[in-house]
C-alpha positions as CSV (number, residue, x, y, z in Angstrom):
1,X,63.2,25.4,-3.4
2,X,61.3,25.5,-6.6
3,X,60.4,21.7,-6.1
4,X,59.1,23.0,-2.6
5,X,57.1,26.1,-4.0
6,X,55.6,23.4,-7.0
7,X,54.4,21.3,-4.4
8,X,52.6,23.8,-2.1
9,X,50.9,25.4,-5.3
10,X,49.6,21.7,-5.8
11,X,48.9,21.2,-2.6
12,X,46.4,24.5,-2.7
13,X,45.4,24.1,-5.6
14,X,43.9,20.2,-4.2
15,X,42.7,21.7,-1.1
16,X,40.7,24.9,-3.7
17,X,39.0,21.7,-5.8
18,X,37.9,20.3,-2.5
19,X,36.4,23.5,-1.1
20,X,34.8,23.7,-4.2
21,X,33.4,20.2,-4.5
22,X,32.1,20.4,-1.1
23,X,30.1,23.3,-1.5
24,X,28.7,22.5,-4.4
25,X,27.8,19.0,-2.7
26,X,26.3,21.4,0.5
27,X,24.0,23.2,-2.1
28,X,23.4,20.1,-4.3
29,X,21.8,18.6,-0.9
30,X,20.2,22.1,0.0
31,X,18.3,21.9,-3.2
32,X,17.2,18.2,-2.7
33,X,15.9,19.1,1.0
34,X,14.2,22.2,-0.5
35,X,12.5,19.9,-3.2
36,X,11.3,17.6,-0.7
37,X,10.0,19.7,1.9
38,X,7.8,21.5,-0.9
39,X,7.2,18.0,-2.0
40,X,6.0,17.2,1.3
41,X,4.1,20.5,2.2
42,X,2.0,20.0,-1.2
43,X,1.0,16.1,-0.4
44,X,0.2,17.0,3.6
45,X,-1.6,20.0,3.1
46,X,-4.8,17.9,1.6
47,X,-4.7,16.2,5.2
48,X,-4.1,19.2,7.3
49,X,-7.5,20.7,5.9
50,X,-9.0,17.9,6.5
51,X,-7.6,17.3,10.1
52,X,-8.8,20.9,10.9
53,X,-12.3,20.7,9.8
54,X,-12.7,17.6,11.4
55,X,-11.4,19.0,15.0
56,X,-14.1,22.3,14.6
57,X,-18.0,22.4,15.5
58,X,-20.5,23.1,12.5
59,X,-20.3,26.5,13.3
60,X,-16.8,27.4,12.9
61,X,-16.5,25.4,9.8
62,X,-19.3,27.8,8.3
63,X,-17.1,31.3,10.0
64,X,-13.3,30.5,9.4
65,X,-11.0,29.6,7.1
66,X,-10.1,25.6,5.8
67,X,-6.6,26.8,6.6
68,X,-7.6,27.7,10.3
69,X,-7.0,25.4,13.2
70,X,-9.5,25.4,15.4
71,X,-10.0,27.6,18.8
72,X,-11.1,25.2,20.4
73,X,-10.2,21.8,19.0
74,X,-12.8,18.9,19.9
75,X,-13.5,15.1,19.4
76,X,-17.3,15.6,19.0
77,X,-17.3,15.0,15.3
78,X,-15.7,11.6,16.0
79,X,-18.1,10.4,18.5
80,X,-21.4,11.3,16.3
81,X,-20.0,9.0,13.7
82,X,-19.1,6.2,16.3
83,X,-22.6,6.2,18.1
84,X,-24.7,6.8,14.7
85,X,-27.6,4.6,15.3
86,X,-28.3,4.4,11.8
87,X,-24.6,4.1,9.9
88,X,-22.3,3.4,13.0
89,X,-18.4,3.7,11.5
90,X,-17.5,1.3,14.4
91,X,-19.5,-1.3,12.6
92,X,-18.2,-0.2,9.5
93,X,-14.7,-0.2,10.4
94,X,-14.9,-4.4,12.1
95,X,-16.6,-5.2,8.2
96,X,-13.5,-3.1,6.7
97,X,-10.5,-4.7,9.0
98,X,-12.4,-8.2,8.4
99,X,-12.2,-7.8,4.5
100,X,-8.8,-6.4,4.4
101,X,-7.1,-8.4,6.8
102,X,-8.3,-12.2,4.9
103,X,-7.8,-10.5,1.1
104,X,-4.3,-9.5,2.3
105,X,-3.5,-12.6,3.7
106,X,-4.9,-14.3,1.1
107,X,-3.1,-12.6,-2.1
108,X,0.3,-12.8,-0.1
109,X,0.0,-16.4,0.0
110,X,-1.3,-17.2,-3.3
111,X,1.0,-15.2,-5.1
112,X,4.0,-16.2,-3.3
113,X,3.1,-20.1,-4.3
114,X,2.2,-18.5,-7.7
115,X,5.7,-17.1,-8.2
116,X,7.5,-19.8,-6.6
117,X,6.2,-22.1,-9.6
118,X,7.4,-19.5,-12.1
119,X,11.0,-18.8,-10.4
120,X,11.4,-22.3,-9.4
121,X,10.1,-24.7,-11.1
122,X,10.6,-26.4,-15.0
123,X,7.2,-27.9,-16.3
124,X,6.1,-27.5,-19.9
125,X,4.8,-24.4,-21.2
126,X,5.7,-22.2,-17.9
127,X,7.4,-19.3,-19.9
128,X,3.9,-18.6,-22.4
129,X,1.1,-19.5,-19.1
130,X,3.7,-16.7,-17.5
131,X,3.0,-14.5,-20.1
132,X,-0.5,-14.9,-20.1
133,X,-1.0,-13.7,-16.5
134,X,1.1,-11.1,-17.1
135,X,-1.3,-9.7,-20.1
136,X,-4.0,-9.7,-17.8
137,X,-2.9,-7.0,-16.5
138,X,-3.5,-5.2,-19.7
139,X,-8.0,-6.1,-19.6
140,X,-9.8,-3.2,-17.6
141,X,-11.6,-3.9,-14.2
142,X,-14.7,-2.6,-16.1
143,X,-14.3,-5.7,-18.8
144,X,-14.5,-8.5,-16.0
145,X,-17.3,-6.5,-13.4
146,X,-20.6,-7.5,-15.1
147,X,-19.2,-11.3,-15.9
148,X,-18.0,-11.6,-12.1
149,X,-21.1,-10.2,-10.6
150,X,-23.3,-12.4,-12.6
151,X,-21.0,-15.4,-11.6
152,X,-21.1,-14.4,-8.1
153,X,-25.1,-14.3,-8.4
154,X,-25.5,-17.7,-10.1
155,X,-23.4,-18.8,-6.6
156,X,-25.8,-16.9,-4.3
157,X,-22.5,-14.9,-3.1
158,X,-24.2,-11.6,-3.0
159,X,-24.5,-9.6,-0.4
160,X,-22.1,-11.6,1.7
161,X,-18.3,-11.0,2.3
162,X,-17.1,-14.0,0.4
163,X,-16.9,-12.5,-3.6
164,X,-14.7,-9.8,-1.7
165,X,-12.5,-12.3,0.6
166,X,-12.5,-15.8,-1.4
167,X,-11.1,-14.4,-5.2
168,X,-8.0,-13.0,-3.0
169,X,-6.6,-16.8,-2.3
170,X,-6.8,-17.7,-6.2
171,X,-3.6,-16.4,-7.5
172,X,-3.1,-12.7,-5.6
173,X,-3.0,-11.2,-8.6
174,X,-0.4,-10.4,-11.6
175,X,1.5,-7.3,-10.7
176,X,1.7,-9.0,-7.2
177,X,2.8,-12.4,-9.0
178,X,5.3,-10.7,-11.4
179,X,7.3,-8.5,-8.3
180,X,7.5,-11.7,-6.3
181,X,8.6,-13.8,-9.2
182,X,11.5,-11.3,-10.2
183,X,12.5,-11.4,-6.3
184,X,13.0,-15.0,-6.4
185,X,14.9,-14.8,-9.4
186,X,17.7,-12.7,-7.3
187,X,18.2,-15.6,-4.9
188,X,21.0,-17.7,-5.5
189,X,19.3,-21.8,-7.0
190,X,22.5,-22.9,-5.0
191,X,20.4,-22.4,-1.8
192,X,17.8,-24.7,-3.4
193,X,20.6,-27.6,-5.1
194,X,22.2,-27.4,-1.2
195,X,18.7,-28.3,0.4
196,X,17.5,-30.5,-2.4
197,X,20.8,-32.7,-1.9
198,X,19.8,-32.9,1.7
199,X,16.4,-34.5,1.0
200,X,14.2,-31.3,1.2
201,X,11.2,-30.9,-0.8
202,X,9.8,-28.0,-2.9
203,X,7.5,-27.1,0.2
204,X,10.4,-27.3,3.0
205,X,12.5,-24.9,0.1
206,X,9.7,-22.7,0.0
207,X,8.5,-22.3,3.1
208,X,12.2,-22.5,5.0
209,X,14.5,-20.7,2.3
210,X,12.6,-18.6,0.1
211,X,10.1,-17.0,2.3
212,X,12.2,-16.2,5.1
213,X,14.3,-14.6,2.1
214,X,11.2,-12.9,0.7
215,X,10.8,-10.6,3.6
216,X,10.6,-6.9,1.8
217,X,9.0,-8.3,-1.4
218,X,5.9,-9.9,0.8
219,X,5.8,-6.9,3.0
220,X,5.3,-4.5,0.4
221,X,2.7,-7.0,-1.8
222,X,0.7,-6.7,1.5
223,X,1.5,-3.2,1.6
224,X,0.1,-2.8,-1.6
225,X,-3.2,-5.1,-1.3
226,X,-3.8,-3.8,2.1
227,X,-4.1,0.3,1.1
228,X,-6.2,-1.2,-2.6
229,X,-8.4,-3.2,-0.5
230,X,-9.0,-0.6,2.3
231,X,-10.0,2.0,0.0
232,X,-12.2,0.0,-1.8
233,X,-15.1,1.4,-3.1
234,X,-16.5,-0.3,-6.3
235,X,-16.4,-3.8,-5.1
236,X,-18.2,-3.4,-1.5
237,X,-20.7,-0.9,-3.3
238,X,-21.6,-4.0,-5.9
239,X,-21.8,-7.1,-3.8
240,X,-23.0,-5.6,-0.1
241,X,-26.5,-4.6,0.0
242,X,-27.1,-5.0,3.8
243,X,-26.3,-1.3,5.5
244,X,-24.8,-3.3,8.5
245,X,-22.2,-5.3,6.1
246,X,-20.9,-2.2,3.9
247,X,-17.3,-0.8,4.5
248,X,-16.0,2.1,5.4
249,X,-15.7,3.7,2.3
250,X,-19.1,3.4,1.1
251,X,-20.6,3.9,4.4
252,X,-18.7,7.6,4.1
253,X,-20.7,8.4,0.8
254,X,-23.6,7.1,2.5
255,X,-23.6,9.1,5.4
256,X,-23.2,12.1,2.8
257,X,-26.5,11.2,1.1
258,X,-28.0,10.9,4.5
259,X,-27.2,14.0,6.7
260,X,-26.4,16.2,3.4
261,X,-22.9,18.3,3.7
262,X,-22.1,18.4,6.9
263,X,-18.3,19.0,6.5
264,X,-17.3,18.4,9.7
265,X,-18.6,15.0,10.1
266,X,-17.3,14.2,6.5
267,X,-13.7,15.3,7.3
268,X,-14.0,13.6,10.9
269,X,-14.8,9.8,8.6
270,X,-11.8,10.7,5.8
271,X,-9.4,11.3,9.0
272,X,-10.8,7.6,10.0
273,X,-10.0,6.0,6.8
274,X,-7.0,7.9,6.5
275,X,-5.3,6.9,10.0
276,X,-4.6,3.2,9.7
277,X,-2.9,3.9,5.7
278,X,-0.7,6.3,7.5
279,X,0.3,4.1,10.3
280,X,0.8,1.3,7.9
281,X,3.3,3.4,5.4
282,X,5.6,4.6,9.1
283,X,5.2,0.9,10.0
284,X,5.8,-0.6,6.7
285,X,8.3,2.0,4.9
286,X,11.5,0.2,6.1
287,X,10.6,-3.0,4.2
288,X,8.9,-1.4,1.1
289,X,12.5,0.7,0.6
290,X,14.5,-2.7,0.8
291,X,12.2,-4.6,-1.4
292,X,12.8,-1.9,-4.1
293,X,16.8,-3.6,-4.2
294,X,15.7,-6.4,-5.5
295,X,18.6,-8.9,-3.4
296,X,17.3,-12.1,-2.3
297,X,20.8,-13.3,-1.3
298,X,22.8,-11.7,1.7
């Protein structure tokens, strides 16, 4: 009987601890959701103003509130920017998705054959030229502007789309070289002694083994150089003079200068940059999460 008694205390005493652990797990993921929701609330609420005042006319922008959605929401804002004889954003948005789309497939490229050398292969010196590119990273964009653009002038480059598209298939980049060569370190080298004893080359490895491994680690690098290249604003506003060849983020400012502060139309172009970097983090998110585990193998 006692035995009997000892064993039910136990026994309620287990099922107590579990209670307890499971409510303080239920308020433990209450307090997460809470923290993210007003993490959420704080980063959206930037675009929400901005998605109102681009859906009103002039004149409710200048009678209600930036919090207000609109009455009567309409597209107008959208079109005057599309059919703008003078600074058309359909123009401005073919020059953008031109530039972006060769400078991202250009720096995946280069700095997956970058990173393969410094994964993969043994040649003299690798570990100190390594450490090199990696200190780049360390000089200032505003140390290397002036000695590019004058470089870029001597070539007769100006003006054109090449100092913006070309520089992107010479090496991608450090921080992009440095993520891809730490993924290729996670892969197993049996996968490369297997296809080396079968006759393959460093290309056929590269291109059959380690890329189609590589999946998360190139899709966030071209996550990355796709969002720094589309909201570009120094490089366009040195090298492209022409109106008709700028991009979308200094054709914004200049519309500003032009028509003055006319909100409305402001907000409607930020909603137009803003749209495809949105798209591309729903689209992308999946891969950028995996690429953060750092496995190559499976």
């Amino acid at each position: 009987m006692a035995l009997k008694q000892t064993t039910d205390e136990a026994h309620r005493h287990a099922v107590r601890v579990a209670a307890r652990a499971e409510a303080g797990a239920k308020v433990s993921r209450a307090v997460v959701l809470l923290v993210l929701l007003v993490g959420a609330i704080a980063f959206l609420a930037p675009f929400y103003v901005c998605l109102c005042m681009a859906l009103k006319t002039a004149s409710e922008v200048a009678t209600t509130q930036m919090w207000d959605w609109p009455k009567h929401p309409t597209l107008d804002n959208f079109r005057t920017l599309f059919t703008n004889p003078v600074l058309s954003f359909l123009l401005l948005t073919k020059n953008t998705i031109f530039i972006t789309t060769i400078s991202t497939v250009g720096v995946v490229l280069s700095s997956a054959l970058v990173a393969y050398g410094f994964a993969r292969l043994d040649f003299a010196g690798r570990d100190r030229l390594f450490i090199v590119c990696i200190s780049t990273m360390m000089l200032p964009g505003i140390v290397t502007m002036i000695p590019s653009y004058v470089m870029f002038a001597k070539i007769h480059w100006v003006d054109t789309f090449l100092p913006l598209t070309v520089p992107a298939f010479f090496g991608g980049g450090a921080f992009n070289i440095f993520l891809l060569r730490q993924f290729y370190l996670g892969i197993p080298r049996e996968l490369d002694e297997a296809a080396f004893l079968d006759g393959a080359s460093h290309w056929r490895i590269f291109s059959r083994i380690i890329l189609p491994l590589s999946g998360p680690a190139l899709a966030t690098v071209g996550i990355f150089t796709f969002t720094g290249v589309w909201r570009d604003f120094m490089g366009p506003l040195l090298y492209l003079n022409d109106p008709s060849k700028q991009t979308l983020e200094v054709g914004l400012q200049s519309y500003n200068a032009v028509n003055g502060e006319q909100w409305h139309l402001l907000m409607a172009g930020s909603v137009i940059v803003s749209i495809p970097l949105i798209l591309l983090f729903f689209i992308g998110q999946r891969w950028f999460v995996r690429s953060l585990i750092m496995t190559g193998g499976k």
